[in-house]
N, CA and C atoms as a LAMMPS dump frame, in Angstrom:
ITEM: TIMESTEP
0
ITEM: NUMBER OF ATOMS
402
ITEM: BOX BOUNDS ff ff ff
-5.0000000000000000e+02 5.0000000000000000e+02
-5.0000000000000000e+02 5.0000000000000000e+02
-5.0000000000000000e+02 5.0000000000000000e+02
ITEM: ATOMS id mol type element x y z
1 1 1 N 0.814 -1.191 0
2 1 2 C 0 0 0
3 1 3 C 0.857 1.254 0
4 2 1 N 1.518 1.194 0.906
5 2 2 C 2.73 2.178 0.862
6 2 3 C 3.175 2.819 -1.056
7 3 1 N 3.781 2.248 -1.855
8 3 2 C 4.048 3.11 -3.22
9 3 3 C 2.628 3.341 -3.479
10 4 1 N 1.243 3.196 -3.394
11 4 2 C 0.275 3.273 -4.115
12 4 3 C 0.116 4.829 -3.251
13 5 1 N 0.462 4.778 -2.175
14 5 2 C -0.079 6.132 -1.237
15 5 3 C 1.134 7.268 -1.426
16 6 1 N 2.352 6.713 -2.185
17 6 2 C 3.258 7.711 -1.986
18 6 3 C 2.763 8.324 -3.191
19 7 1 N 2.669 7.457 -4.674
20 7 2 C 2.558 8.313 -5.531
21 7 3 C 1.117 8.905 -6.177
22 8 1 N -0.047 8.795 -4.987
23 8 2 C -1.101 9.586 -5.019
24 8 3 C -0.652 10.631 -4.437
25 9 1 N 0.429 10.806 -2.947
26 9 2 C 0.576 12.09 -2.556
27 9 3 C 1.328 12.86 -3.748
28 10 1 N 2.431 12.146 -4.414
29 10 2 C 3.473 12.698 -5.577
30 10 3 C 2.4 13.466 -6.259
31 11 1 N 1.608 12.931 -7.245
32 11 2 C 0.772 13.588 -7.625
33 11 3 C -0.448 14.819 -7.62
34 12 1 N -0.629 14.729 -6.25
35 12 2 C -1.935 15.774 -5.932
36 12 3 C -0.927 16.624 -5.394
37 13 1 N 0.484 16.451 -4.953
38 13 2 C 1.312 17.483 -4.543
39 13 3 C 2.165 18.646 -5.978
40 14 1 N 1.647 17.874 -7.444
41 14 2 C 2.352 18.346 -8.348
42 14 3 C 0.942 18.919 -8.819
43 15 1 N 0.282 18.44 -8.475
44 15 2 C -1.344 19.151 -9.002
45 15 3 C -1.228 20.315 -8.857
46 16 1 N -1.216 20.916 -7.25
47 16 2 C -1.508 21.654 -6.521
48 16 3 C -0.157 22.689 -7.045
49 17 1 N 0.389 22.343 -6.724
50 17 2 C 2.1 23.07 -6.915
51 17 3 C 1.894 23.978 -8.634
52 18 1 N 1.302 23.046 -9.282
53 18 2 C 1.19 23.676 -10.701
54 18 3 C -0.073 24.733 -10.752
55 19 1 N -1.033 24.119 -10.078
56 19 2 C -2.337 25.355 -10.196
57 19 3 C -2.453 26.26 -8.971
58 20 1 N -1.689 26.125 -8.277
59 20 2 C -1.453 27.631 -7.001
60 20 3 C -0.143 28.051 -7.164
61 21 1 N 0.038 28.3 -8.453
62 21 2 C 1.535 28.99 -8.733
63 21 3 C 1.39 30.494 -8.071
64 22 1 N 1.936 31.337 -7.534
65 22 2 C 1.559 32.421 -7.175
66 22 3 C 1.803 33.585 -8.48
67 23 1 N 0.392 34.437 -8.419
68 23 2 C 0.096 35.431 -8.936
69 23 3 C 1.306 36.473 -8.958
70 24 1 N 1.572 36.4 -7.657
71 24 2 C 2.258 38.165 -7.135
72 24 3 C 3.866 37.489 -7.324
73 25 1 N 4.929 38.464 -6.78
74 25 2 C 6.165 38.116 -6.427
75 25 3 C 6.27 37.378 -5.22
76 26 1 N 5.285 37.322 -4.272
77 26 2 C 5.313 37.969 -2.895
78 26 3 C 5.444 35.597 -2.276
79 27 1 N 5.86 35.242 -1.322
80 27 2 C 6.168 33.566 -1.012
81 27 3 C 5.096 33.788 -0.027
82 28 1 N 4.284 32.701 -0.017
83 28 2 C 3.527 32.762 1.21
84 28 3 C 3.61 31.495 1.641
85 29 1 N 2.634 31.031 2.506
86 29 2 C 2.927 29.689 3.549
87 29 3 C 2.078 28.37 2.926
88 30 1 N 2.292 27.541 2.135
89 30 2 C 1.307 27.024 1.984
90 30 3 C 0.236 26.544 2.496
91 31 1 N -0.858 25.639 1.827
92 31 2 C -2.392 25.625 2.167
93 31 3 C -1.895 24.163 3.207
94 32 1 N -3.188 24.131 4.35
95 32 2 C -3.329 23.09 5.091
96 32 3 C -3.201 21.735 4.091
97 33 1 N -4.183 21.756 2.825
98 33 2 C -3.726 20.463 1.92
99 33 3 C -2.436 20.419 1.229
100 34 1 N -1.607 20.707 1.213
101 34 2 C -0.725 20.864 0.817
102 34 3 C 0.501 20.399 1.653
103 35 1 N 0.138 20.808 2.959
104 35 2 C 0.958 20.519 3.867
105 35 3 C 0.685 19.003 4.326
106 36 1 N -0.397 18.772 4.421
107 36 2 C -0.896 16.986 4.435
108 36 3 C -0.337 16.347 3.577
109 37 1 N -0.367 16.681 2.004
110 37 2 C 0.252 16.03 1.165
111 37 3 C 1.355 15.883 1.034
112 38 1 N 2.248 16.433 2.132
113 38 2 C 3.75 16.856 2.126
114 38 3 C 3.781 15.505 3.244
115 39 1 N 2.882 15.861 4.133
116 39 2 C 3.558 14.874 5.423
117 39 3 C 3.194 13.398 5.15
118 40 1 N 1.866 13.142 4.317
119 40 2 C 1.934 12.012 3.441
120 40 3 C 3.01 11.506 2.798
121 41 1 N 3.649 12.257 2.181
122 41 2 C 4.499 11.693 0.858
123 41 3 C 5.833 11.365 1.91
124 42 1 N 6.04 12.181 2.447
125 42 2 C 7.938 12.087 3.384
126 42 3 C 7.12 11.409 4.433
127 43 1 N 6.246 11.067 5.137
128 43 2 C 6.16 9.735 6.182
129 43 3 C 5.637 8.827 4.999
130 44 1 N 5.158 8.545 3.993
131 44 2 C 5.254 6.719 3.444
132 44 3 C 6.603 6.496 2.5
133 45 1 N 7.6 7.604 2.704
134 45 2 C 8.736 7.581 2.123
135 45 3 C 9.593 6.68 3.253
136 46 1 N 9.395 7.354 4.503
137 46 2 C 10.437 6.837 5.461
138 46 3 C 9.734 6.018 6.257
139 47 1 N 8.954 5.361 6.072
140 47 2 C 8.314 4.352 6.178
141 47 3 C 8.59 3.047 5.179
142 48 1 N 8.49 3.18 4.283
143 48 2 C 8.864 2.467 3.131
144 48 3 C 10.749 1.777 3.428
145 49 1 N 11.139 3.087 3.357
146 49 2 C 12.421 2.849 3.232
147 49 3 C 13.185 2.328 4.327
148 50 1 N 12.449 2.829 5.589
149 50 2 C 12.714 1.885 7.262
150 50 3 C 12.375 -0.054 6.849
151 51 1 N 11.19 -0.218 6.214
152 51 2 C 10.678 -1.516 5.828
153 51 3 C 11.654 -2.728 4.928
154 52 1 N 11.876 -1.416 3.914
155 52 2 C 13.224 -2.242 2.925
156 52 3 C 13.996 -2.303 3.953
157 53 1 N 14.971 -1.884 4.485
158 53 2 C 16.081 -1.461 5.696
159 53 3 C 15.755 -2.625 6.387
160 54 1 N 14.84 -2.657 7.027
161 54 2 C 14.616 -3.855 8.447
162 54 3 C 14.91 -5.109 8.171
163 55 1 N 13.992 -5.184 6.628
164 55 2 C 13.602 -6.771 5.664
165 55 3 C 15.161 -7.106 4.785
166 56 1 N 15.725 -6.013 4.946
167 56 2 C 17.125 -6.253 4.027
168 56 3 C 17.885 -7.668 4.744
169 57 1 N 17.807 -8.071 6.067
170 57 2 C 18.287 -8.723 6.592
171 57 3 C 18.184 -10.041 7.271
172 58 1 N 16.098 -9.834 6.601
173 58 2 C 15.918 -10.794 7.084
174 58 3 C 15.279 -11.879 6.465
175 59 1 N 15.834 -12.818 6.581
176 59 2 C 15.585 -14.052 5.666
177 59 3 C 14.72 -15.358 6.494
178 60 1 N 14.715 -16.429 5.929
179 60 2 C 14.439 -17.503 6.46
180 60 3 C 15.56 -18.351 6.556
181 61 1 N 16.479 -18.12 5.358
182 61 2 C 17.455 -19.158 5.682
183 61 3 C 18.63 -18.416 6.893
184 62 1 N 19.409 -19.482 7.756
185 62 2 C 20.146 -18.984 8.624
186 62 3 C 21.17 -18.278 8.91
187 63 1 N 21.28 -17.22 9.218
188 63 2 C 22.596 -16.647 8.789
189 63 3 C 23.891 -16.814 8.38
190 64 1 N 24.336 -18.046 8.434
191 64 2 C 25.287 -18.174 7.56
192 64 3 C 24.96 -18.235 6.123
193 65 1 N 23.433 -19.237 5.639
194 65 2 C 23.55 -19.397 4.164
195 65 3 C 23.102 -17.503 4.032
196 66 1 N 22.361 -16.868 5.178
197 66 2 C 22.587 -15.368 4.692
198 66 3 C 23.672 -14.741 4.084
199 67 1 N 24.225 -14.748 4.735
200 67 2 C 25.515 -14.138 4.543
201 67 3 C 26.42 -14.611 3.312
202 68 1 N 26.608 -15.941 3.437
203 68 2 C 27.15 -16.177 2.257
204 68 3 C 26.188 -16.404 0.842
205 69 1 N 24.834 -16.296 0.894
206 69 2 C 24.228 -15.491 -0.316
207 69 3 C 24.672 -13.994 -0.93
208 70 1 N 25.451 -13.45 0.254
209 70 2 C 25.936 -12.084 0.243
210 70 3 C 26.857 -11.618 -0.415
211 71 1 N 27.733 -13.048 -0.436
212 71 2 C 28.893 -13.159 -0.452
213 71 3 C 30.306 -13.034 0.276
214 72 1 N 29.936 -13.03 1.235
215 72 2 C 30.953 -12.368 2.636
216 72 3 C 31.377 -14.17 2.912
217 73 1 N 32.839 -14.407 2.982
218 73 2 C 33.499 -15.939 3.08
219 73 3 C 33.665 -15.675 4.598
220 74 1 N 33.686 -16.799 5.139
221 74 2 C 34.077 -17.244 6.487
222 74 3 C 32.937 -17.115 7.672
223 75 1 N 33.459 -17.387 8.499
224 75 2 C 32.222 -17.761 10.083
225 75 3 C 31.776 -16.778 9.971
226 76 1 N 30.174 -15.927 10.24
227 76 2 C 29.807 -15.217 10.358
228 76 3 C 28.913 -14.971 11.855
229 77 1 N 28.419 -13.631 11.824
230 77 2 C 27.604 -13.462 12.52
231 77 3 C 27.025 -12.059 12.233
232 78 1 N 25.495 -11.862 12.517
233 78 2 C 25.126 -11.081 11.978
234 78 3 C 24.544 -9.985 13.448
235 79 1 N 24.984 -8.879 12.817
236 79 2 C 24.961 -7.355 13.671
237 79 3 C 23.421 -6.823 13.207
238 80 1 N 22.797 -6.578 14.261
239 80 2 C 21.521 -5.586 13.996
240 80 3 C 21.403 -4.269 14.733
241 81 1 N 21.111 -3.203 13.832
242 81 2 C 20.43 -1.826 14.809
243 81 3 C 19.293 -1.284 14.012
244 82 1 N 18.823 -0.855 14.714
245 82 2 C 17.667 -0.124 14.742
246 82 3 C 16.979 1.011 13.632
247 83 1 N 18.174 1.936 14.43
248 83 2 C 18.632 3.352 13.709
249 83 3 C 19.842 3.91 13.75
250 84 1 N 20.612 4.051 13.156
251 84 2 C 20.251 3.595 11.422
252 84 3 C 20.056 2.163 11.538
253 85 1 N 19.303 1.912 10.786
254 85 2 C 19.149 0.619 10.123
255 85 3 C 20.253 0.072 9.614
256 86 1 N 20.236 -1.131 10.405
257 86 2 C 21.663 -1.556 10.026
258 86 3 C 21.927 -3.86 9.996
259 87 1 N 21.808 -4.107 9.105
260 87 2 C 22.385 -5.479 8.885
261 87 3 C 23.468 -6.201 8.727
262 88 1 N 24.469 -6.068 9.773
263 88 2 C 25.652 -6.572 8.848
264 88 3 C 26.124 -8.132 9.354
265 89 1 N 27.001 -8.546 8.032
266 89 2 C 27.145 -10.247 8.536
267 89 3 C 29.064 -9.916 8.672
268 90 1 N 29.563 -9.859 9.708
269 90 2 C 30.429 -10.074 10.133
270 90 3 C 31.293 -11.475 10.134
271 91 1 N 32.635 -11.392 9.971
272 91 2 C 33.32 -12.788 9.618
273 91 3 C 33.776 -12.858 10.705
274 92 1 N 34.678 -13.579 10.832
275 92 2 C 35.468 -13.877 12.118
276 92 3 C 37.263 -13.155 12.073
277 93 1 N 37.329 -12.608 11.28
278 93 2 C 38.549 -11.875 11.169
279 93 3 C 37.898 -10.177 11.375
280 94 1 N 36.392 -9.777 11.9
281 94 2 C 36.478 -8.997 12.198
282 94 3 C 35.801 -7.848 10.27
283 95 1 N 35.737 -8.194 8.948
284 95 2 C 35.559 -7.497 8.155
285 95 3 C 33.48 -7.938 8.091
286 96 1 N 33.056 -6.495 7.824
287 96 2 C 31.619 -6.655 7.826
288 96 3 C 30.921 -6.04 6.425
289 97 1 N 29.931 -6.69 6.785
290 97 2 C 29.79 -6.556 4.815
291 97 3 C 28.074 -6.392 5.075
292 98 1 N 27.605 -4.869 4.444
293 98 2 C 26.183 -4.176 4.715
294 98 3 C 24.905 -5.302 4.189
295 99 1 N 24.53 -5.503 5.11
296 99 2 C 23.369 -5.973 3.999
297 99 3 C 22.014 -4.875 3.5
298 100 1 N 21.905 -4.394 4.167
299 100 2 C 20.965 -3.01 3.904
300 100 3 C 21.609 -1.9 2.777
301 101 1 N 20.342 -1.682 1.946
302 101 2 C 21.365 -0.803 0.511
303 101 3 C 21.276 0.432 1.079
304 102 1 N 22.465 1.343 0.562
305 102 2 C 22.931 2.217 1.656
306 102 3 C 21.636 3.794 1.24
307 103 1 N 20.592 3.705 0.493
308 103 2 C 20.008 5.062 0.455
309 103 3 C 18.685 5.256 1.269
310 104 1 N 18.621 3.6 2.23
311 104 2 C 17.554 3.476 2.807
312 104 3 C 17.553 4.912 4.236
313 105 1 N 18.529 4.835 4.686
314 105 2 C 18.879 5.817 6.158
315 105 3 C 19.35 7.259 5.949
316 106 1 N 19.315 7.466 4.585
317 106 2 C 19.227 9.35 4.287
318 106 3 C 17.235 9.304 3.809
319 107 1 N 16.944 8.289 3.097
320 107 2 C 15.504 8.55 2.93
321 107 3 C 14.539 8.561 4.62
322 108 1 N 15.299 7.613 5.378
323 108 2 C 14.545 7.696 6.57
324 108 3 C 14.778 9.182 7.586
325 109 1 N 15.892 9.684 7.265
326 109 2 C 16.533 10.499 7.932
327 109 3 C 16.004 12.465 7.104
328 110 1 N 15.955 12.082 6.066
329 110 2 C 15.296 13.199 5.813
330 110 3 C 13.762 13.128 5.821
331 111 1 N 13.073 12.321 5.421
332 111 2 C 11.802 11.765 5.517
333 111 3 C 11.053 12.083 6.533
334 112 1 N 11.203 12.113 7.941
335 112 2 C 11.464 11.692 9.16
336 112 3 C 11.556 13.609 9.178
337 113 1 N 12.434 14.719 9.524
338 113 2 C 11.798 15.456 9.664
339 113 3 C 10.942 16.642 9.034
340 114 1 N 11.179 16.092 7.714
341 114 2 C 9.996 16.701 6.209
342 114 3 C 8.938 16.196 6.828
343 115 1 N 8.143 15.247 7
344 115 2 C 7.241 14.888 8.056
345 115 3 C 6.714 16.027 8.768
346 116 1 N 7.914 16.127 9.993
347 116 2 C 7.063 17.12 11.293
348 116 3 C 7.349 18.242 10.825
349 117 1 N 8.29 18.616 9.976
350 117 2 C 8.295 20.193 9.507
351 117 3 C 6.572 20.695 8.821
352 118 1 N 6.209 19.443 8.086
353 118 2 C 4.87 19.882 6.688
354 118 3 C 3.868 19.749 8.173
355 119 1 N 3.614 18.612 9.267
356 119 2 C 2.375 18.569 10.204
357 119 3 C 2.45 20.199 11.024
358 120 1 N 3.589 20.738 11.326
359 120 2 C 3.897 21.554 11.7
360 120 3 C 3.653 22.762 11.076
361 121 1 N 3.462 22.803 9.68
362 121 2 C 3.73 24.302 9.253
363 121 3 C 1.83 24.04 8.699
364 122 1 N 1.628 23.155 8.58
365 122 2 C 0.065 22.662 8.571
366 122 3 C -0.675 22.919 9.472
367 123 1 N -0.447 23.008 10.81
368 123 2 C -0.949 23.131 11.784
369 123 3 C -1.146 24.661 12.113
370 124 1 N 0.004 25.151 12.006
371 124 2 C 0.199 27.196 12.336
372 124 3 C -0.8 27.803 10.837
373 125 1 N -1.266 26.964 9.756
374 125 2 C -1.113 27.731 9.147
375 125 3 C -3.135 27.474 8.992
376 126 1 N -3.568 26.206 9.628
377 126 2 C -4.525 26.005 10.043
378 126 3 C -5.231 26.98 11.194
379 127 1 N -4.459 26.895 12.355
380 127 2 C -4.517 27.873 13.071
381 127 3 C -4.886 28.869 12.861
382 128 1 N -3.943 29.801 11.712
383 128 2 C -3.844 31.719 11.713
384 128 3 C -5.555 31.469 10.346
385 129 1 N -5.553 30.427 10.223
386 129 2 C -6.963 30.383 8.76
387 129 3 C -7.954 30.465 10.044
388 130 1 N -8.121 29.821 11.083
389 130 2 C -9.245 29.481 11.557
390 130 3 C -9.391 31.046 12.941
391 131 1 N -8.401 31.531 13.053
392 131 2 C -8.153 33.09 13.3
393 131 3 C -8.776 33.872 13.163
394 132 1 N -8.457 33.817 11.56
395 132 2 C -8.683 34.935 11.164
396 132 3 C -10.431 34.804 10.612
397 133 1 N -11.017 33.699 10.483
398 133 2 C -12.4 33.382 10.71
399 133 3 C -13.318 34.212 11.787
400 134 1 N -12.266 34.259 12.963
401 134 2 C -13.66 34.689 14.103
402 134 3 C -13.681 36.512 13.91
């Protein structure tokens, strides 16, 4: 579900972007939808990309035939974290070899606060609309 929801936000975010081009010189704050569609798109981004990241490592078969599907020779053992996301199958001489592809933890990492920046600037900008109402 995740790509089906990213690239409905991609889209209604290029919608919008193209038909509220501004008139004047003048930058203003964008619209509450706009800002949803922002925090949509960068949270099922770093969501997505946390998912690849986690699953990069995990298999059914046991970590050794892991690892040496990997290609990494000798005794292994395999390292996990969190954040960053991290898989690695370690040999016994100490050399470690990623199993996670490396653009998953800048997508989670920028993702992550494009997120609370768009709920955030969504929220103030909800606010000064519903303001300036009374």
């Amino acid at each position: 579900m995740t790509p089906f929801v990213f690239v409905a936000a991609a889209v209604g975010l290029a919608w919008r972007a193209f038909h509220r081009l501004p008139v004047s010189g003048w930058w203003r704050l964008p619209s509450v939808g706009t800002c949803a569609l922002v925090a949509v798109l960068a949270g099922s981004a770093a969501l997505g990309a946390y998912t690849w990241g986690a699953m990069s490592g995990f298999y059914i078969l046991d970590p050794d035939q892991m690892c040496a599907a990997r290609g990494a020779a000798g005794d292994h053992v395999v390292t996990r974290m969190t954040l960053p996301v991290s898989a690695q199958c370690v040999t016994s001489g100490g050399v470690g070899t990623e199993l996670v592809p490396g653009w998953v933890n800048p997508v989670i990492f920028l993702g992550l606060p494009l997120l609370v920046l768009a709920l955030t600037t969504g929220s103030y900008v909800g606010v000064r609309r519903l303001r300036a109402l009374r």
